[in-house]
PyMOL CGO cylinders between C-alpha atoms (Angstrom):
from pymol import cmd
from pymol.cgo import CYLINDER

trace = [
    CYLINDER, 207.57, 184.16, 38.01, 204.61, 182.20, 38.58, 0.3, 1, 1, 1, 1, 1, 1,
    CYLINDER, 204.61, 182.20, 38.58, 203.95, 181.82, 42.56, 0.3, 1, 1, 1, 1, 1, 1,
    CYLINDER, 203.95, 181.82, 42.56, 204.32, 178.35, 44.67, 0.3, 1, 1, 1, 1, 1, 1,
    CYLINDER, 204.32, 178.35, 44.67, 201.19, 176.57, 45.21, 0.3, 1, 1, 1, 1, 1, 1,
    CYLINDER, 201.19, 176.57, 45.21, 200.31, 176.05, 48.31, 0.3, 1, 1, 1, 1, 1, 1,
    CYLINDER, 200.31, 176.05, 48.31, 200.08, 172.41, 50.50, 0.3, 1, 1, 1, 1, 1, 1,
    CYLINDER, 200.08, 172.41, 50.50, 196.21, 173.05, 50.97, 0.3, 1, 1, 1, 1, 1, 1,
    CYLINDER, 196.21, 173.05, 50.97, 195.57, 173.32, 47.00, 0.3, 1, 1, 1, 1, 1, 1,
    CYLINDER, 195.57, 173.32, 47.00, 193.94, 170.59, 45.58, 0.3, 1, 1, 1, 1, 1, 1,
    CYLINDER, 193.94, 170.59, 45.58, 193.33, 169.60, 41.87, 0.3, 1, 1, 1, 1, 1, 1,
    CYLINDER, 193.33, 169.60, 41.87, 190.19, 168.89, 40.92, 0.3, 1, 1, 1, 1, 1, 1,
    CYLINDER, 190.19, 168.89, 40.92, 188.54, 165.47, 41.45, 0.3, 1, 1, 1, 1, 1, 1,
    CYLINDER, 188.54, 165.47, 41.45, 191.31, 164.86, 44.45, 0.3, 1, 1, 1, 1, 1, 1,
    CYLINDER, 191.31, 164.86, 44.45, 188.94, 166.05, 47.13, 0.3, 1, 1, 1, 1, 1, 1,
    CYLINDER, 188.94, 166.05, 47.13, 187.55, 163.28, 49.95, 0.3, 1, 1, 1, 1, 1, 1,
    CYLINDER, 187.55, 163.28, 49.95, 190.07, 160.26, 48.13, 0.3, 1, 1, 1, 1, 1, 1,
    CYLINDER, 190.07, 160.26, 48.13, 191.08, 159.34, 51.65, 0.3, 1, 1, 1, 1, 1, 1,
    CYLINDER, 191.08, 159.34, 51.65, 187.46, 158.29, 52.67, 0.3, 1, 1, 1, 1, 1, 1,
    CYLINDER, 187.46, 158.29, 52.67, 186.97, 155.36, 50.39, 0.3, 1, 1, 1, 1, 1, 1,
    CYLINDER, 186.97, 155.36, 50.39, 190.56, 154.49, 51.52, 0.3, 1, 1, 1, 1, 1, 1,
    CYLINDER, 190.56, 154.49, 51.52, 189.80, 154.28, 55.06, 0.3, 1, 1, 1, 1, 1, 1,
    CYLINDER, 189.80, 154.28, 55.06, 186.47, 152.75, 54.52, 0.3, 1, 1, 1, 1, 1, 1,
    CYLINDER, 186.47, 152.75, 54.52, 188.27, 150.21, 52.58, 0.3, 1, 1, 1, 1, 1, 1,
    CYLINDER, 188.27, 150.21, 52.58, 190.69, 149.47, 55.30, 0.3, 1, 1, 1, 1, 1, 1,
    CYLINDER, 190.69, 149.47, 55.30, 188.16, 149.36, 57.95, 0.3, 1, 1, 1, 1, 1, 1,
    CYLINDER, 188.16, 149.36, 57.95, 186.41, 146.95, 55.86, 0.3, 1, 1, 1, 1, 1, 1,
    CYLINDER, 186.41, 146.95, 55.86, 189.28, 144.69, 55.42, 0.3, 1, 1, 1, 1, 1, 1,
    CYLINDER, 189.28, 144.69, 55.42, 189.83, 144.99, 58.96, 0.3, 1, 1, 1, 1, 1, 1,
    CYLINDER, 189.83, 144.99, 58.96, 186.20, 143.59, 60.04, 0.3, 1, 1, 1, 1, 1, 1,
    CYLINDER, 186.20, 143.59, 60.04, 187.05, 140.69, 57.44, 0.3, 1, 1, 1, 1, 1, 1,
    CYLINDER, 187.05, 140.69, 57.44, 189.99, 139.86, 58.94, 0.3, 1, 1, 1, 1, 1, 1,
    CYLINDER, 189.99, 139.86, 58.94, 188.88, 139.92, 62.31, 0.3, 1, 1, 1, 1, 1, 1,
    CYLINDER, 188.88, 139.92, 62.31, 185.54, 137.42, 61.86, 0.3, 1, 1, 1, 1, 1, 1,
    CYLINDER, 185.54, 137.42, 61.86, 188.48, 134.84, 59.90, 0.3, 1, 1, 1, 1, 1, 1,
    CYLINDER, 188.48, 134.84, 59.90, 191.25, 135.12, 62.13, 0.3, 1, 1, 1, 1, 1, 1,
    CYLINDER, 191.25, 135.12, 62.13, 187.66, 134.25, 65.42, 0.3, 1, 1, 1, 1, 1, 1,
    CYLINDER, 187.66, 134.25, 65.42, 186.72, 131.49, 63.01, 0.3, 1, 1, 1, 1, 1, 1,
    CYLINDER, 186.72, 131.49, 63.01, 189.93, 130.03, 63.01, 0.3, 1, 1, 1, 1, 1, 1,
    CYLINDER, 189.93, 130.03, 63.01, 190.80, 130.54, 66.27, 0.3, 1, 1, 1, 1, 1, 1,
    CYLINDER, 190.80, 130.54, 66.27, 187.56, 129.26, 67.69, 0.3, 1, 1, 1, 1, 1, 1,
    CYLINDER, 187.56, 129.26, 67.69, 188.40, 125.82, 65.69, 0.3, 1, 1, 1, 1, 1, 1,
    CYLINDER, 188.40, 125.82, 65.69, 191.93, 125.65, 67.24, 0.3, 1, 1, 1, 1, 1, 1,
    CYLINDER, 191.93, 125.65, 67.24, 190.80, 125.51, 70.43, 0.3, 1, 1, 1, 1, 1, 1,
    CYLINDER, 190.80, 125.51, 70.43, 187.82, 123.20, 69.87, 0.3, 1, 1, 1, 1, 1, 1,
    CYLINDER, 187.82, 123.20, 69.87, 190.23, 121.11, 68.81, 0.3, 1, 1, 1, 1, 1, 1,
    CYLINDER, 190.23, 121.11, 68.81, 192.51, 120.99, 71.14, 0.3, 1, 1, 1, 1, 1, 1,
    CYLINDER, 192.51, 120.99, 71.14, 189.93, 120.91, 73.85, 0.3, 1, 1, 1, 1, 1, 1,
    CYLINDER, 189.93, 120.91, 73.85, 188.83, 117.61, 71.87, 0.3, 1, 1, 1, 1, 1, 1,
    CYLINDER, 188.83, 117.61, 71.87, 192.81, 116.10, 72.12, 0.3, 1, 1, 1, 1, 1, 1,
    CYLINDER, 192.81, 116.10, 72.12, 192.87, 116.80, 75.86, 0.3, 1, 1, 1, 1, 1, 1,
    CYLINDER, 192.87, 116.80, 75.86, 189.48, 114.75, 76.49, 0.3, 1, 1, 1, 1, 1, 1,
    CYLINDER, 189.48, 114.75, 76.49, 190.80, 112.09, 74.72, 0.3, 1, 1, 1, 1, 1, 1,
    CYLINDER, 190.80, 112.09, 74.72, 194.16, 112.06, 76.31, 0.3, 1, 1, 1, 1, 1, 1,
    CYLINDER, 194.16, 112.06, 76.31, 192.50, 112.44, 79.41, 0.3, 1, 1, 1, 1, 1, 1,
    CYLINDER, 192.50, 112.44, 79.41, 190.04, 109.62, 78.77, 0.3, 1, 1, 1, 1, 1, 1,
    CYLINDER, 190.04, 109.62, 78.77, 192.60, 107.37, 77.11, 0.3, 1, 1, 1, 1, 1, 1,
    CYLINDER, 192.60, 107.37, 77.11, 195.01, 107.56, 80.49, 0.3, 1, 1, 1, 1, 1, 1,
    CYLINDER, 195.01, 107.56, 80.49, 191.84, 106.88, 82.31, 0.3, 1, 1, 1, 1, 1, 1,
    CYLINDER, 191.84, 106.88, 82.31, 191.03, 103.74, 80.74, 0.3, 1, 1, 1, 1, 1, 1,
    CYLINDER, 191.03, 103.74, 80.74, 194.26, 102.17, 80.67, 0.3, 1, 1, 1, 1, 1, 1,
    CYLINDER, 194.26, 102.17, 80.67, 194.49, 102.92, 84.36, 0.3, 1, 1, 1, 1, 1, 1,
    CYLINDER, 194.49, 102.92, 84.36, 190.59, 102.21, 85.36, 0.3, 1, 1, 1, 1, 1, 1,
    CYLINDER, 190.59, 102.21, 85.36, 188.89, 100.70, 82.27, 0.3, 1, 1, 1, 1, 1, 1,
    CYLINDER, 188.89, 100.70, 82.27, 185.97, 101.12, 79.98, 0.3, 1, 1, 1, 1, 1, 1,
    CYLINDER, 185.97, 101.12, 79.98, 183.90, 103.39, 82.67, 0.3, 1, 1, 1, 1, 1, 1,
    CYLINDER, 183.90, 103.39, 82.67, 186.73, 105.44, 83.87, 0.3, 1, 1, 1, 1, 1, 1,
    CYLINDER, 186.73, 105.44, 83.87, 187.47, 106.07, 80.13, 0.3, 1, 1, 1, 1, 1, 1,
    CYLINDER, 187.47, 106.07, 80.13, 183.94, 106.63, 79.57, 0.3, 1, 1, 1, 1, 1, 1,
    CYLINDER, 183.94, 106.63, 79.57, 183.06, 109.10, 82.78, 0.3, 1, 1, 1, 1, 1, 1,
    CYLINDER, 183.06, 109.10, 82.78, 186.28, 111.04, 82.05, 0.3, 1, 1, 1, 1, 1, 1,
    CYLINDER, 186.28, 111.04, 82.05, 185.26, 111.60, 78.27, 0.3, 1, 1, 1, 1, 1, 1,
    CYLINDER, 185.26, 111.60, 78.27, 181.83, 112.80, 80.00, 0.3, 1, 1, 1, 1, 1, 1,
    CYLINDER, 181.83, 112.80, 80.00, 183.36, 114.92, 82.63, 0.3, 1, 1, 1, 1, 1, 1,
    CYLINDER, 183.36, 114.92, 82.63, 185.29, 116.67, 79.84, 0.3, 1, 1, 1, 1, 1, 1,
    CYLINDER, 185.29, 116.67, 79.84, 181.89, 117.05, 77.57, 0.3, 1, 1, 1, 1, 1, 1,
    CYLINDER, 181.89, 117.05, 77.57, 182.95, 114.52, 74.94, 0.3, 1, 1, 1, 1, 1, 1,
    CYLINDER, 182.95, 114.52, 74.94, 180.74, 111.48, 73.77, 0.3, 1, 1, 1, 1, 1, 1,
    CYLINDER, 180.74, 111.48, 73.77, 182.66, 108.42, 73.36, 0.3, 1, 1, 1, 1, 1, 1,
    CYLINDER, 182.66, 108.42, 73.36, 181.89, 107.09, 69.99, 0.3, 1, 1, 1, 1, 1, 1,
    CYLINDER, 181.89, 107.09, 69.99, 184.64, 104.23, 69.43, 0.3, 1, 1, 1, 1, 1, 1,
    CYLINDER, 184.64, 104.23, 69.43, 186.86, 102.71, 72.01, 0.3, 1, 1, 1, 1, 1, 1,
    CYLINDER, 186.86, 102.71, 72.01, 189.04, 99.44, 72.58, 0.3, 1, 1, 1, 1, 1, 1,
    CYLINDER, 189.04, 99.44, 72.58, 190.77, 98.11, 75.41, 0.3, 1, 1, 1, 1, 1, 1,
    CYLINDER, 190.77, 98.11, 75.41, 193.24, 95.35, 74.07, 0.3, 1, 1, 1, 1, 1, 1,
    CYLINDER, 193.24, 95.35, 74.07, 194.94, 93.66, 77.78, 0.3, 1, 1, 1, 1, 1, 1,
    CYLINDER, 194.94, 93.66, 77.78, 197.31, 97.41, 78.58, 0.3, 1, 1, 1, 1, 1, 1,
    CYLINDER, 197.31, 97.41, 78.58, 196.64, 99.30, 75.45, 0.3, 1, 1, 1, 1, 1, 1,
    CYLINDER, 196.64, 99.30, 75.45, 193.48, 101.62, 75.20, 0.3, 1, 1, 1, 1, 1, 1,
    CYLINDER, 193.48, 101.62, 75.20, 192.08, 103.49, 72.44, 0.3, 1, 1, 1, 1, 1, 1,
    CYLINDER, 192.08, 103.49, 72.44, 189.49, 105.51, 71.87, 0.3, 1, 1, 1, 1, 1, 1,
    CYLINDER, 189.49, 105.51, 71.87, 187.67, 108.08, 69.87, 0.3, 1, 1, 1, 1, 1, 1,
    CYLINDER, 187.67, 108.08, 69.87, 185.12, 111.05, 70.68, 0.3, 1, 1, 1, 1, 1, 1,
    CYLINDER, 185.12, 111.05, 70.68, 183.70, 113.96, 70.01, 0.3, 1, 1, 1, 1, 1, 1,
    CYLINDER, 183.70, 113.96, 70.01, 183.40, 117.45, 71.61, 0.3, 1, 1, 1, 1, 1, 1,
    CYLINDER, 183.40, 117.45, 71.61, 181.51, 120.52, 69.91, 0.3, 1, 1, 1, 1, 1, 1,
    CYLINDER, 181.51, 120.52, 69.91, 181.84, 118.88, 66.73, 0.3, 1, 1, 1, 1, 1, 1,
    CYLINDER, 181.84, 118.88, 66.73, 185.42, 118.12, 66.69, 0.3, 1, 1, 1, 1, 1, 1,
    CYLINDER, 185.42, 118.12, 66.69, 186.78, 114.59, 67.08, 0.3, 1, 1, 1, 1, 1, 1,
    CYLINDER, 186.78, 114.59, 67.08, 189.84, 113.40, 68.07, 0.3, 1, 1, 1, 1, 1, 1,
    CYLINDER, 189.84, 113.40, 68.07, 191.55, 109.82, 69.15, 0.3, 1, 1, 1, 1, 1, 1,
    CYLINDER, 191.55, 109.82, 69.15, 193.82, 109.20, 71.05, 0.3, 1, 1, 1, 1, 1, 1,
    CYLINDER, 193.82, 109.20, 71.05, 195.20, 106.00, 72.93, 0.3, 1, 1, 1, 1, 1, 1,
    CYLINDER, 195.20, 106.00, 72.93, 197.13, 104.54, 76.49, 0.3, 1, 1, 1, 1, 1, 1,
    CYLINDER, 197.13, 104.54, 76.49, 199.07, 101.41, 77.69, 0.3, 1, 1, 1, 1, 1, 1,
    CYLINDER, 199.07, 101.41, 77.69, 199.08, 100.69, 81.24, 0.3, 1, 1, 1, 1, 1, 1,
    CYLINDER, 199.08, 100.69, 81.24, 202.89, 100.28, 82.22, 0.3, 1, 1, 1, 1, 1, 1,
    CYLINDER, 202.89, 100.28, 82.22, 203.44, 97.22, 84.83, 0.3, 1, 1, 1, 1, 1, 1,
    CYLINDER, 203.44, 97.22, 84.83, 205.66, 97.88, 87.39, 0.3, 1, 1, 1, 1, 1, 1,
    CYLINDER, 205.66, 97.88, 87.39, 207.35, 94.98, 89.33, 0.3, 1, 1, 1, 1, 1, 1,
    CYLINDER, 207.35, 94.98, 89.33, 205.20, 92.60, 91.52, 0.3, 1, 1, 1, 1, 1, 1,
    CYLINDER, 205.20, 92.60, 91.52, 201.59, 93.95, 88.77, 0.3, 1, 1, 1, 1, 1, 1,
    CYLINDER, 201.59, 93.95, 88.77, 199.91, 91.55, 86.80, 0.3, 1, 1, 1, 1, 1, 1,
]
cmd.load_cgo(trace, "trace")
């Protein structure tokens, strides 16, 4: 009867396998991590971009070109397009890079011009 080998016997060539595994998965780790910062940095550029021209947009429907213009400011963003047609306003700017548009009609209420 030939005995049972035991749990700590290892064939040859099977010795340290689990090292390049785990350097491996650390690796992919790392990868993941600097993609999923990249990706998340751009969401919230962008979104910080839509709220400054929401904000600036609201602005200039209710206090014109320089209330549109010192919001954008106030929020970081250049203005680089914007159009005020009688209620409606639109405009366009940029903020780290991102741009965004976004526009505003002033709503009359009874007894406004």
């Amino acid at each position: 009867m030939r005995p049972r080998a035991r749990a700590t016997d290892r064939s040859a060539g099977e010795g340290g396998a689990a090292l390049p595994l785990f350097a491996l998965a650390v690796v992919l780790v790392a990868v993941a991590t600097v993609l999923l910062t990249g990706i998340t940095e751009r969401a919230v550029a962008r979104a910080r971009a839509q709220s400054a021209a929401d904000a600036s947009a609201l602005a200039g429907a209710a206090g014109g070109r320089p209330a549109a213009v010192r919001t954008a400011a106030a929020n970081g963003a250049t203005v680089t397009w914007i159009q005020i047609e009688g209620r409606r306003v639109e405009v366009r700017l940029v903020v780290d890079g991102e741009a965004a548009e976004a526009h505003a009609e002033r709503v009359l209420r009874l007894g406004d011009d």
